[in-house]
Structures are given as structure tokens and as C-alpha cells.
N, C-alpha and C positions, 0 to 999 in steps of 0.2 A: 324243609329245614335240613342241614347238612349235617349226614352221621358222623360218627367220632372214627368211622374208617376214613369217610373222606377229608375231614381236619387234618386226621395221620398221615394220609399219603400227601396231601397239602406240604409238611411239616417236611417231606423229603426231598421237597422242589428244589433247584439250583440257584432261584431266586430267590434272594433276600429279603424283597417285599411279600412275597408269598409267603415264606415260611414262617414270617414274625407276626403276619395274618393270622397263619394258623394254629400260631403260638396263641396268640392273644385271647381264640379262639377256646383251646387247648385247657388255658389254666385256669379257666373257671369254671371247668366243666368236672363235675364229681367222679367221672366214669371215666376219668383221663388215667390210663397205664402209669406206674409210677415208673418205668424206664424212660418213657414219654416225657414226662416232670423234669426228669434227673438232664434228658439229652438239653431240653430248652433252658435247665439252669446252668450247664457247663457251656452251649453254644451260639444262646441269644440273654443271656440276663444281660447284656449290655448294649441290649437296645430296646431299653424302657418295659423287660418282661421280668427282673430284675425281683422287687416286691411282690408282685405278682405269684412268683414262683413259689419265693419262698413262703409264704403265705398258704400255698396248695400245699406246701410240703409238710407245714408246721403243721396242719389238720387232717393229716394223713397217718393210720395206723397199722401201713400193709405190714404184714411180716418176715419182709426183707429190708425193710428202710433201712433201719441200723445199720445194717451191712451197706446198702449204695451209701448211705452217707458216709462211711467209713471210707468208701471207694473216692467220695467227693472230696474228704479233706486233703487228697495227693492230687487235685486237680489243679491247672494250669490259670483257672479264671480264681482270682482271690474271692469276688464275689458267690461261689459256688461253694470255698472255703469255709468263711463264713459262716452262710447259711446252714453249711452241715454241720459244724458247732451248735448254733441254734438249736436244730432238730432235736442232735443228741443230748445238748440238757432237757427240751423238754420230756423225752424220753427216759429220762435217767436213769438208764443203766450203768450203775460205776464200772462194767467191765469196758466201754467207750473210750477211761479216762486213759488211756496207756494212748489209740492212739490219737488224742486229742494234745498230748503233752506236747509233741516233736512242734506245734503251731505254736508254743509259746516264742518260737524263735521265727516266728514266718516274718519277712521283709516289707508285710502291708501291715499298717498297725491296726485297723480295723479287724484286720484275722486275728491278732493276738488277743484285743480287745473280747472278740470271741470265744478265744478258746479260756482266755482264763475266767470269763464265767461260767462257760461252760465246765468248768473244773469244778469251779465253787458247788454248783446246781448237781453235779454227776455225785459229788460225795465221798470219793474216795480219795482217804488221808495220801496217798501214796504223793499225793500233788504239791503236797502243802512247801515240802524241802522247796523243790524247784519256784514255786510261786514267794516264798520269801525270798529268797534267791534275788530273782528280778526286783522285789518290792526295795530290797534295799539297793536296789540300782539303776530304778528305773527315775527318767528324766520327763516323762509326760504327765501330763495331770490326770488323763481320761482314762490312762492305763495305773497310774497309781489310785485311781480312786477304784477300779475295777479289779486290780490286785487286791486292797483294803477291803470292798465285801465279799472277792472267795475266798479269803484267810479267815474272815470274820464268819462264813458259812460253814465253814472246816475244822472253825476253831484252831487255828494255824496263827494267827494273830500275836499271842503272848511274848514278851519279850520286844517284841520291835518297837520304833520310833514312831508315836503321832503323824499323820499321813499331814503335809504340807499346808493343806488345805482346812484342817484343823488346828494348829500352829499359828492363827493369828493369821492365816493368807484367807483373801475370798476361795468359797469353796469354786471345782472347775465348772463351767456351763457344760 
């Protein structure tokens, strides 16, 4: 059976087939480095290691996590963005939410979608200004419905307008 040294050096091949091998390998392995996680989620979650990763990342309680996923949300793959939103709500350290804020403006709407639960779940009010902010501006349903329960988690909610969706429209799928 092949050790997790040999998966690792697997993982540094120049091929593409090989490495996504030993990714596949990699992320369901308990004993897998969380550097190891972090490289496969910025440099193959998008080719089908994607869930996978994040998944190892979410059940992971190393004592640097917080910090690479801090290092991930300036990452180049949205999907690795994401994901490190994820991590950090379940982690919920409100000192996260500072730099989870600067994603409520990220260009993929699945990251923002992200981050502003991630705001909700981290719990620090510092959020709420900028999360009404958008709520009263924003144009999507899955991100008004996702602004409507971090407001609602923060108690940020008073004063504003019934979320669309509750107005007499179907709520969003």
C-alpha cells in the first residue's frame, strides 16, 4: 500500500494525471499535511478534487488553519475563496471577520455568497453596517436571502425592508 510520502511526491509530478491521482489520493487520507490540503485546494479543486478538499478542510482542527485559510481568501482560484470562508465560519473566530469583509465585493457571487455567511456565523457586529449596505442593494435572490439570515444572525436586520422573497414573491431555490 502506498505511503503518504509517496502520494506527496506523487502530488509534485509535472503531470497532470498523476498529480490529480494523488490528490484524490491525498484527500481522504486523515494523515494528509494541511499545507498538502491548502496546495490541492488552490491548484486542482478544479478538476473534480474541488468538494473533496473542502470537506478534508472542514474536519480539520490543525492550529494554523485559521491563518492558511486567511492566506486562501487572497487566492486566485474563487473556489479555494470560498471554501476558506466556510472553514472560517465553522471555526468561528470573530477576529476572521475583518479579513472575510474585503470578499463581500469579490467578482464570483458564490464567494460573496460565502463570505456573507460567513459574517453571519463569525458574529462580529463590526459586519452588519456593510452587510445592510448591500442588502439594500443587492439584485440577486441567493445573495438577498443569504444577506437576510447574516443580518438576522447579528441582529442587524431592524429597520430594513422585507427580503423580496417574502413580499408576496416565491421564496429563491
Amino acid at each position: 500500500m502506498p505511503t503518504l510520502a509517496h502520494w506527496t511526491s506523487m502530488l509534485d509530478s509535472d503531470n497532470l494525471r498523476i498529480r490529480v491521482r494523488a490528490a484524490r489520493h491525498l484527500v481522504t487520507r486523515a494523515d494528509t499535511p494541511l499545507d498538502v490540503l491548502v496546495t490541492i485546494l488552490t491548484e486542482l479543486s478544479d478538476q473534480g478534487l474541488g468538494a473533496g478538499t473542502r470537506l478534508a478542510l472542514l474536519g480539520r482542527t490543525d492550529p494554523d488553519l485559521a491563518d492558511r485559510m486567511g492566506d486562501c481568501l487572497v487566492s486566485s482560484t474563487p473556489f479555494a475563496r470560498e471554501t476558506a470562508c466556510d472553514v472560517l465560519a465553522r471555526l468561528g473566530d470573530p477576529r476572521a471577520a475583518t479579513d472575510v469583509l474585503p470578499l463581500l465585493d469579490d467578482p464570483v457571487w458564490p464567494v460573496r455568497r460565502a463570505a456573507i455567511i460567513a459574517l453571519g456565523m463569525l458574529g462580529d457586529r463590526s459586519a452588519v453596517a456593510p452587510l445592510r449596505e448591500r442588502y439594500l442593494d443587492v439584485g440577486d435572490a441567493n445573495l438577498e436571502l443569504a444577506l437576510y439570515g447574516a443580518l438576522q444572525q447579528l441582529d442587524g436586520f431592524d429597520g430594513l425592508p422585507s427580503p423580496s422573497w417574502r413580499a408576496g414573491h416565491a421564496p429563491p431555490d
